[in-house]
N, C-alpha and C positions, 0 to 999 in steps of 0.2 A: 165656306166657313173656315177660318183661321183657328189651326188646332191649338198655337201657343197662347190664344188670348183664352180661346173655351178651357184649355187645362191650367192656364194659369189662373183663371175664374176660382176653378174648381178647388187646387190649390190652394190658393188662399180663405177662401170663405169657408167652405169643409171641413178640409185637414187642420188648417189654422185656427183659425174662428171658432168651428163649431157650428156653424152652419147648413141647414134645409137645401137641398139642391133647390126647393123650390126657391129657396132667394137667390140664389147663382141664376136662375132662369131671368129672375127680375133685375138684377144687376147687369144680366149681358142685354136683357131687351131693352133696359132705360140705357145705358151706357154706349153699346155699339150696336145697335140696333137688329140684334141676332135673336132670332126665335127658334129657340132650340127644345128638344123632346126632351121630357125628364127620363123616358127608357134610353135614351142616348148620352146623356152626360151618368147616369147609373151605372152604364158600359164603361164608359170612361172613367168616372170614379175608382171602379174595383181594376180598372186598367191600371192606374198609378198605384193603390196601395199595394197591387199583384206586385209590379217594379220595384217599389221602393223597397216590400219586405224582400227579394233576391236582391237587391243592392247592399240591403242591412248587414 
């Protein structure tokens, strides 16, 4: 799995948006055909806002 498409997903739809990881899931599965865990992009989620708030 390609982490810059799964976290730019997340990125955008989440942090941007306002969006359900569950539609990040539907976005990557109709899009790049990636079947991803919601406990998994949930890790990842709190992985970028962990980063961003020590970059802030």
């Amino acid at each position: 799995m390609d982490s810059g498409v799964i976290n730019s997903a997340i990125k955008k739809l989440c942090l941007t948006e306002g969006k359900s990881l569950k539609e990040v899931i539907q976005y990557l599965k109709l899009k790049y055909k990636i079947d991803a865990d919601e406990a998994v992009l949930q890790k990842r989620l709190e992985k970028i806002v962990t980063n961003e708030k020590a970059v802030a």
